[in-house]
LUMKE-36040 format. One record per residue (C-alpha): x, y, z. Coordinates in Angstrom, 3 decimals. Example, Ala and Ser with C-alpha at 12.3 -4.5 7.8 and 13.67 -1.06 7.14 Angstrom:
BEGIN
MARGU         u         v         w
MARGU    12.300    -4.500     7.800
MARGU    13.670    -1.060     7.140
This chain:
BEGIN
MARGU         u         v         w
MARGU   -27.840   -61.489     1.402
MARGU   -26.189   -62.359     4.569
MARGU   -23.972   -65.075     3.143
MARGU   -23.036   -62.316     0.467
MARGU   -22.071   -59.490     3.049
MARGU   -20.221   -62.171     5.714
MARGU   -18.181   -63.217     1.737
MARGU   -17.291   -59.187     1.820
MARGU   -16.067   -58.707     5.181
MARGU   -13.878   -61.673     4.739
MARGU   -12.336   -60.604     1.853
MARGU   -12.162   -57.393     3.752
MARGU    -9.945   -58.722     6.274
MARGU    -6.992   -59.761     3.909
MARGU    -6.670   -56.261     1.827
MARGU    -4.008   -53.970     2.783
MARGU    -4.504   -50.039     2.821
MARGU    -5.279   -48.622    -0.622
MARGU    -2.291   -46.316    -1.395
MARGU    -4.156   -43.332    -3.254
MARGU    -6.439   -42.390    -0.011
MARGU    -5.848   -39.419     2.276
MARGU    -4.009   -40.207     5.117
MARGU    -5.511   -39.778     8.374
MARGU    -3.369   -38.001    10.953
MARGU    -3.206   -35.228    13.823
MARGU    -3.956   -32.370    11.308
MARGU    -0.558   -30.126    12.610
MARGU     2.149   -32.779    11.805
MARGU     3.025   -30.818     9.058
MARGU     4.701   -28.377    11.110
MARGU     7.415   -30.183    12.447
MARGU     8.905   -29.727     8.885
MARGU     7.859   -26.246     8.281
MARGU    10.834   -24.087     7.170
MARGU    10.361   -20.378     7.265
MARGU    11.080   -20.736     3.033
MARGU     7.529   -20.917     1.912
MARGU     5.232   -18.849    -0.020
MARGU     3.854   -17.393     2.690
MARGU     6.954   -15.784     4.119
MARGU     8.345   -14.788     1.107
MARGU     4.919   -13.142     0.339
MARGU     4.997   -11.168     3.469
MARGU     8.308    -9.868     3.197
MARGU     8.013    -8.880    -0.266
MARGU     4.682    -7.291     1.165
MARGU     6.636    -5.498     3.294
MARGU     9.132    -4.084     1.554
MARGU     6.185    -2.806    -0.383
MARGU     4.605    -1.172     2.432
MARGU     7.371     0.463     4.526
MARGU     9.228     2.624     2.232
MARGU    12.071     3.201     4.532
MARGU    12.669    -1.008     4.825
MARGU    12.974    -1.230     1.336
MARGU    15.059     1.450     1.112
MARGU    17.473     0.619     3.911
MARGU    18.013    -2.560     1.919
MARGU    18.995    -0.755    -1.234
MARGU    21.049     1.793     0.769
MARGU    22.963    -2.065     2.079
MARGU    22.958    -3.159    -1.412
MARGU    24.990    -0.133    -2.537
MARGU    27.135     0.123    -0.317
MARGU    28.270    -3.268    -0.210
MARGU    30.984    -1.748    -3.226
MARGU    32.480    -2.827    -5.537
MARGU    34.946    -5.934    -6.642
MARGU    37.475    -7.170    -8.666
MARGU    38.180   -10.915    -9.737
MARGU    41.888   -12.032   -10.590
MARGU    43.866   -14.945   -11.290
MARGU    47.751   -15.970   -11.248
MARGU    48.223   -16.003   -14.819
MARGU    47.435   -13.258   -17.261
MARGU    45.553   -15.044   -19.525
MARGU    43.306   -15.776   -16.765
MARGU    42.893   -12.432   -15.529
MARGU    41.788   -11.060   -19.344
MARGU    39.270   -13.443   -19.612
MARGU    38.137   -12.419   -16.100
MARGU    37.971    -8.974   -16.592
MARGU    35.840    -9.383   -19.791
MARGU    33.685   -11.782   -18.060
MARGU    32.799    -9.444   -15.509
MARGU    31.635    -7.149   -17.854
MARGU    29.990    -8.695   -20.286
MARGU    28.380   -11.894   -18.680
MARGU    24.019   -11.755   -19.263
MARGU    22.300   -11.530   -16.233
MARGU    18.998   -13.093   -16.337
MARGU    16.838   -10.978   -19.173
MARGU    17.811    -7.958   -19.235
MARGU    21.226    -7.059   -17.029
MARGU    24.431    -7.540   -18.120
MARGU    27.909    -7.985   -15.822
MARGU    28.631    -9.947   -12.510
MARGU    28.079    -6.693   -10.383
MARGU    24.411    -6.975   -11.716
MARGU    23.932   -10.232   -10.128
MARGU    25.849    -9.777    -7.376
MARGU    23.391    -6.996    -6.391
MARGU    20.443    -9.264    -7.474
MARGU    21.602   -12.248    -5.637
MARGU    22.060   -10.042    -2.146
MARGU    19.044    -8.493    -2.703
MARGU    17.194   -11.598    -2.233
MARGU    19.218   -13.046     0.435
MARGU    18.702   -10.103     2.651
MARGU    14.583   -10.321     1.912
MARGU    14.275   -14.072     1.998
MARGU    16.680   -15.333     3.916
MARGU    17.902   -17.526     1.128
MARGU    19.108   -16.967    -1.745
MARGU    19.392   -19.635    -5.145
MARGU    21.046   -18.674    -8.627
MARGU    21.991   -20.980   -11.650
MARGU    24.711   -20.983   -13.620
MARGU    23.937   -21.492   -17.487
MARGU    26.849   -22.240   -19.289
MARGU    27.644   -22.574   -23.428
MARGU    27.493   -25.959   -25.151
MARGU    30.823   -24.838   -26.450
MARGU    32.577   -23.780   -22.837
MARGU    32.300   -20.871   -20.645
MARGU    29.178   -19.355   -18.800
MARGU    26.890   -17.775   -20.969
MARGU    24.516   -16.213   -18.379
MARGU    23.652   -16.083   -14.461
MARGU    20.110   -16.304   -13.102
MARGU    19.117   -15.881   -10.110
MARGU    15.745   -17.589    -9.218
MARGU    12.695   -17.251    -7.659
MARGU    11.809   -19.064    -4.272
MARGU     8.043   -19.508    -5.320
MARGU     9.192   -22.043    -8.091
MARGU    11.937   -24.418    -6.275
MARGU    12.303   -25.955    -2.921
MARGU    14.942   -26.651    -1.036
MARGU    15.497   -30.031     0.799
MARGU    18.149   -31.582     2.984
MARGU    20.049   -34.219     0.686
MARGU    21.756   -37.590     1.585
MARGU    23.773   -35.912     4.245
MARGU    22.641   -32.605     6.808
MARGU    25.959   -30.901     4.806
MARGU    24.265   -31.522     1.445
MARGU    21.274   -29.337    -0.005
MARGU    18.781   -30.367    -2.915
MARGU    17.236   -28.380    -5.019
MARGU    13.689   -29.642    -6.785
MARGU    11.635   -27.696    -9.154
MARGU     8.163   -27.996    -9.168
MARGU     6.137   -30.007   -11.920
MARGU     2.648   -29.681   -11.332
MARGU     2.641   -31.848    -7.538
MARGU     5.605   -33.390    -8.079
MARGU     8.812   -32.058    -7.075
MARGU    11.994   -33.078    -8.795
MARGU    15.499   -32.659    -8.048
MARGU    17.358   -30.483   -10.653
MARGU    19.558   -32.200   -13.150
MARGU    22.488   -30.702   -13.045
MARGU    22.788   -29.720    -9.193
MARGU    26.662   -28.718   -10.008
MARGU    25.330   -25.667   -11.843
MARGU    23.333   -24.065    -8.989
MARGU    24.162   -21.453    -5.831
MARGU    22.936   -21.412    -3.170
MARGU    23.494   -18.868     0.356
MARGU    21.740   -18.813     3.493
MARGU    21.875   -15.419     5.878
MARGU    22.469   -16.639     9.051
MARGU    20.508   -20.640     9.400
MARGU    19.421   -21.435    12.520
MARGU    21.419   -24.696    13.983
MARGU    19.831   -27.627    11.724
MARGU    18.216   -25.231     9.381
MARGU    19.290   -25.740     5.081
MARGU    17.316   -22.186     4.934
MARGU    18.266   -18.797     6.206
MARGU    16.895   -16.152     7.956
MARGU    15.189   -13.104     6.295
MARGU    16.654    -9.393     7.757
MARGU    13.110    -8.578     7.811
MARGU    12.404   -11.172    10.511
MARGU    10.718    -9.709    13.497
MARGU     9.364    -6.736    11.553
MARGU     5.565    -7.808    10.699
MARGU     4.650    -7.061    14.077
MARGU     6.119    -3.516    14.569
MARGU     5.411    -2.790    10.688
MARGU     1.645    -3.882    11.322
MARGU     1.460    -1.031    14.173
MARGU     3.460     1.593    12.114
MARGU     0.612     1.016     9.349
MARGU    -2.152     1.136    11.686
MARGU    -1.216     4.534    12.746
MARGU    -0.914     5.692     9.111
MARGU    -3.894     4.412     8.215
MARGU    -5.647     5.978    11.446
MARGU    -3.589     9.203    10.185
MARGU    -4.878     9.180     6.803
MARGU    -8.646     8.470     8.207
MARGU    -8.410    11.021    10.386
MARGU    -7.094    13.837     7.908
MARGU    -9.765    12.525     5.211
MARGU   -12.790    13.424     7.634
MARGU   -11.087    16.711     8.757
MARGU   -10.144    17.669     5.028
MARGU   -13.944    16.873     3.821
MARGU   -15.625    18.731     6.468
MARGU   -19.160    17.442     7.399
MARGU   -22.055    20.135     8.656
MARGU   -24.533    19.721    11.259
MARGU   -27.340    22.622    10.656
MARGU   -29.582    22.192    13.498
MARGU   -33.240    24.450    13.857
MARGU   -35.020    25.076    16.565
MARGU   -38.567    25.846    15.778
MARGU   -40.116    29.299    17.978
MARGU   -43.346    29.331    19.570
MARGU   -44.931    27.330    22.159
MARGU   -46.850    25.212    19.902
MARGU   -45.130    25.101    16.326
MARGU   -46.924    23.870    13.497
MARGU   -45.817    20.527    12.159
MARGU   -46.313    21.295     8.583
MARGU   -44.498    25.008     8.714
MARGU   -41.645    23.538    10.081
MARGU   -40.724    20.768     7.519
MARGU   -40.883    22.918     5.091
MARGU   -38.489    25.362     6.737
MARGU   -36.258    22.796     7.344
MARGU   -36.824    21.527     3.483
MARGU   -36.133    25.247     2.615
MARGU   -32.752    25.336     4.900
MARGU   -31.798    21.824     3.496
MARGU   -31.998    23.333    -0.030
MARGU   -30.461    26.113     0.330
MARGU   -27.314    24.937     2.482
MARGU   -26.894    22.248    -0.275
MARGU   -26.730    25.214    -2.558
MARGU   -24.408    27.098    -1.026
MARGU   -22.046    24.170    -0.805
MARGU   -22.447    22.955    -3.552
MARGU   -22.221    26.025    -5.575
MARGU   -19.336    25.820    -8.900
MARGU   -19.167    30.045    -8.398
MARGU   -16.984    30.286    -5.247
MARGU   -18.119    30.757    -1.551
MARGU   -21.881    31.761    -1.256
MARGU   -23.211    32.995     2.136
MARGU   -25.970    30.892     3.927
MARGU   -28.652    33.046     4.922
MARGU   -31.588    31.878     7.790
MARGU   -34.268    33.249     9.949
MARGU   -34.738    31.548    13.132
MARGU   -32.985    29.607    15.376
MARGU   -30.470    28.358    13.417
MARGU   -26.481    26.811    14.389
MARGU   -24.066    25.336    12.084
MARGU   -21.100    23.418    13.799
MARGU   -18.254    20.917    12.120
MARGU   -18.596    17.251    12.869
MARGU   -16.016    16.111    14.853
MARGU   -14.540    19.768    15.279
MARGU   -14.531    19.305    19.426
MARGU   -12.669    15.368    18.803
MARGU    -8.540    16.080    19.168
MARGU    -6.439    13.577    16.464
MARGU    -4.562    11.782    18.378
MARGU    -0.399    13.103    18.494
MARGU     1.458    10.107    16.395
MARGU     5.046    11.474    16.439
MARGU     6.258     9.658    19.646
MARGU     4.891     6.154    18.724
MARGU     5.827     6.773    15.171
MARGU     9.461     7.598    16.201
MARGU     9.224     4.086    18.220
MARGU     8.344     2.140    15.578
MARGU    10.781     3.349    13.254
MARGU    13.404     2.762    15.939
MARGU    12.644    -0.321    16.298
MARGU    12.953    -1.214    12.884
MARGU    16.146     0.658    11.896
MARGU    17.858    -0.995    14.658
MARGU    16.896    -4.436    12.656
MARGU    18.139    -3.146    10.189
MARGU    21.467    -1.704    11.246
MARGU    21.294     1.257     8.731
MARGU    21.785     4.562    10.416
MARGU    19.137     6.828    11.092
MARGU    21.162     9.525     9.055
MARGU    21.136     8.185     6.036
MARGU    17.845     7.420     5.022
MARGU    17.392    11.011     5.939
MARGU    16.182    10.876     9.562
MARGU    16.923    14.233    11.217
MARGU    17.368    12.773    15.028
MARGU    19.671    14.411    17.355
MARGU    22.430    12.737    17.335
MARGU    26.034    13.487    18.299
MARGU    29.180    13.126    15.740
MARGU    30.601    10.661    17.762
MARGU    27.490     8.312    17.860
MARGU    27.931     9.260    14.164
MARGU    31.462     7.553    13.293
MARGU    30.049     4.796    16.175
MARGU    26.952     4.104    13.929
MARGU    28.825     3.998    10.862
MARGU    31.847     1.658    12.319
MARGU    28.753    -0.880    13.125
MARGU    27.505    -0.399     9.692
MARGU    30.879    -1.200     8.014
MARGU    31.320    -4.558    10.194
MARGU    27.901    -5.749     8.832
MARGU    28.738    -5.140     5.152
MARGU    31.896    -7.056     5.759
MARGU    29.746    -9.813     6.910
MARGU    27.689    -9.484     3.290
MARGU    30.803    -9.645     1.667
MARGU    31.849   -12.741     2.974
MARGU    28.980   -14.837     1.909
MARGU    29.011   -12.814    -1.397
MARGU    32.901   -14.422    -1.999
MARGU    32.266   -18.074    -2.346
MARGU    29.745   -17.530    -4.860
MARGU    31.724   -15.236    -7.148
MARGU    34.742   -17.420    -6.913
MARGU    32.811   -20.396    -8.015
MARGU    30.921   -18.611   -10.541
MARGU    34.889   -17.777   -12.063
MARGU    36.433   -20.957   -11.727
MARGU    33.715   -22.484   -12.914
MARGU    33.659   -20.104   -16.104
MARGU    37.900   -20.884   -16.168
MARGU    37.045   -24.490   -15.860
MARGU    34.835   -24.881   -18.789
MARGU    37.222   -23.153   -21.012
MARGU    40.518   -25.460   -20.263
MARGU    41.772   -23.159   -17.610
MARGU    42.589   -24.052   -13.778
MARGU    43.696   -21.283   -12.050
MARGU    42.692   -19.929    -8.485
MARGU    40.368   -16.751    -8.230
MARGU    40.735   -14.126    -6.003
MARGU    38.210   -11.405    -4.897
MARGU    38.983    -8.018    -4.299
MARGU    36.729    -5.674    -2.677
MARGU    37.230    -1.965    -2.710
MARGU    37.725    -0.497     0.822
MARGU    34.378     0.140     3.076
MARGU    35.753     2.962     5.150
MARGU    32.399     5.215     5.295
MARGU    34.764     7.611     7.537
MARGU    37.266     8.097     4.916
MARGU    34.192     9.186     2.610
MARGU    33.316    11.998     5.312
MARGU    36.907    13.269     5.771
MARGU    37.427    13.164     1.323
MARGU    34.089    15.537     1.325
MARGU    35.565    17.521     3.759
MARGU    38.532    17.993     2.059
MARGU    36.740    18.613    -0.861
MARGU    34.684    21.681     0.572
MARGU    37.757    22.894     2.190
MARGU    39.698    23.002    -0.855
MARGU    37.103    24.799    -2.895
MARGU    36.426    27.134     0.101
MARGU    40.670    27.906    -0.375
MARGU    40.706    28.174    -4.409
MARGU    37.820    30.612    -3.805
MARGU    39.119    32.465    -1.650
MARGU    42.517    32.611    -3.389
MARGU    40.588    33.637    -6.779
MARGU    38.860    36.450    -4.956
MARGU    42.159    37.877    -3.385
MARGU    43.720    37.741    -6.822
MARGU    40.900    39.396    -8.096
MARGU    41.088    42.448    -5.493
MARGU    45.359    42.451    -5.705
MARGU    44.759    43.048    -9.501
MARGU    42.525    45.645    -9.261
C-alpha cells in the first residue's frame, strides 16, 4: 500500500495542470476588463427608461428632432437609385426606409451607449435590408489593433467573430480614452432616478392609506366595577354593527352607540410629507443630463424668454453633435448599396436646418397672419353691411 501511494505521487510530480479545471484566482480579476456594455447595464437603462416617463420621453423628443436628411451623389443615375433606396429599403421586420433606421440606430446609441447594425445585402447586388441589433446577443472586443473593433456572436459559451465583419456598423457616444464602447446618456441617472421613485412610491403609499381610511372605535366601559361578560358583548355588538354600517351596499348608514364611545381616523393627526421641492430637484437634475428643455416635455417652470432661445441654442448644438455620428453610417450604408450594384460615386448627406428659433418666429407669423385675415374678413363684413 505504501509502495503503491509513493508509485502515485511520483507520477504526480511529472503531470502538468489539467486544462478543463477552474482556475484559481483573486475572485475580482474580472473587473479589470469590465466594459460598461453588459447585460446588466443595458438592463438597467432599459429599466429606466421604463420607469421615468419623462427620460424616455426626452429621448424620443431628441430622436425627433434630430430631422430629417437627404442622400445624393454626383451623377444622376446615382442620385435615383438613392432616392428610391431611401424609401424603400426593409428595416429589420417590420419598418421600411433609411429614416426608420436612422431613428432606430440613435435610439439605441443614446440608451446604451453603443450602438451595432448589419447590413444584409442581395445575392444579386444592392442592400436588401438594415438591422440593427441587440447588445444582449453580440459582444464587442478590441481586434488586432486598439483602432480595430470585433464583433462575436454568441454560440452557446463560445463567442465567435462574425463572418463578414465588412457588413456591420458600429457607433460609440462619447468612449472614454481606451474604451471600444460608449457611454449611455442615461449614465449617472440610477442614483437620482432611484430617489425620484422612492418618493413616488412613498407618495402612492401614503395616498393608498389616506384614500382607504382605517377606524379606531374605542369604548370605555361606565361604572366602577364593570362586568367582564357585559362588556364583550357590547363591544361584540359595536363591532357588528360598525362593520355593518361600513360595509353596507345601500349608501351611508349612521352608526348608532350608547356609552362611551369615539371614532377617530388612523393616521388622521400624521402630516404626508410635502414632495414638490425634492421632486423638482430630482427632475432637475435629470433634465440637465439630458439637455432637453424643461419646456418641452411640458414643465411649467418660470423661466424667462431669453433663457428660452439660450436653452434651445444648447439644444440645437447637441443635435448637431447626433448628426455627426449619424453621417458616417448613412454614407457607408449608400456607398456600400452603390458599390454592390457597379456604381462608385461619393455620397453626400444633407440635413434639413435645426433652427428651433426659426420654428418659434414661423408660428408666430402664422398666428399673426390669421389674427390679420380675420380681422380684414370682419371689417369687410361690417363695410358691406
Amino acid at each position: 500500500m505504501m509502495k503503491r501511494r509513493k508509485n502515485r505521487e511520483a507520477a504526480q510530480k511529472g503531470l502538468a495542470s489539467v486544462q478543463t479545471s477552474r482556475k484559481k484566482s483573486q475572485p475580482f480579476l474580472r473587473l479589470n476588463d469590465y466594459t460598461p456594455l453588459k447585460t446588466g447595464q443595458i438592463d438597467l437603462y432599459d429599466s429606466l427608461r421604463e420607469a421615468i416617463p419623462i427620460v424616455d420621453a426626452a429621448l424620443d423628443k431628441i430622436i425627433r428632432l434630430i430631422g430629417g436628411f437627404e442622400v445624393t451623389a454626383r451623377s444622376s443615375a446615382a442620385k435615383g437609385i438613392l432616392r428610391n433606396f431611401q424609401k424603400s429599403v426593409r428595416v429589420g421586420a417590420t419598418g421600411f426606409g433609411l429614416d426608420a433606421f436612422v431613428r432606430q440606430y440613435l435610439d439605441r446609441l443614446l440608451t446604451w451607449g453603443t450602438a451595432v447594425g448589419e447590413i444584409v445585402p442581395y445575392k444579386e447586388g444592392g442592400v436588401a435590408a438594415l438591422y440593427c441589433a441587440n447588445l444582449r446577443d453580440i459582444e464587442l472586443k478590441e481586434g488586432d489593433s486598439p483602432l480595430n473593433v470585433t464583433v462575436c456572436t454568441r454560440k452557446g459559451t463560445e463567442l465567435l467573430p462574425v463572418p463578414h465583419p465588412e457588413r456591420i456598423l458600429v457607433s460609440a457616444l462619447n468612449p472614454m480614452p481606451g474604451e471600444i464602447v460608449g457611454t449611455s446618456l442615461l449614465r449617472g441617472l440610477p442614483f437620482v432616478s432611484s430617489v425620484l421613485l422612492k418618493i413616488y412610491n412613498t407618495i402612492g403609499t401614503n395616498w393608498e392609506r389616506v384614500g382607504d381610511l382605517r377606524y379606531a372605535v374605542t369604548y370605555k366601559p361606565s361604572g366602577a366595577v364593570p362586568e367582564m361578560s357585559l362588556d364583550d358583548d357590547t363591544v361584540t355588538q359595536i363591532s357588528e354593527e360598525w362593520s355593518r354600517a361600513m360595509s353596507s351596499n345601500e349608501g351611508v348608514r349612521d352608526f348608532v352607540a350608547v356609552g362611551d364611545v369615539s371614532v377617530k381616523v388612523i393616521g388622521a393627526d400624521g402630516q404626508i410629507l410635502d414632495a414638490e421641492v425634492p421632486v423638482r430637484q430630482m427632475l432637475e437634475q435629470i433634465i440637465s443630463k439630458l439637455g432637453i428643455p424643461p419646456f418641452m416635455l411640458g414643465l411649467c417652470w418660470s423661466s424667462t424668454e431669453r433663457m428660452s432661445q439660450q436653452q434651445a441654442d444648447i439644444l440645437t448644438s447637441e443635435l448637431e453633435s447626433y448628426r455627426a455620428i449619424l453621417t458616417p453610417v448613412i454614407r457607408r450604408v449608400c456607398e456600400a448599396h452603390l458599390r454592390s450594384l457597379g456604381l462608385a460615386d461619393d455620397v453626400e448627406v444633407n440635413w434639413t436646418d435645426i433652427s428651433l428659433q426659426d420654428e418659434v418666429e414661423q408660428s408666430r407669423a402664422e398666428l399673426l397672419r390669421a389674427q390679420a385675415n380675420a380681422t380684414k374678413t370682419t371689417n369687410t363684413t361690417v363695410s358691406t353691411d
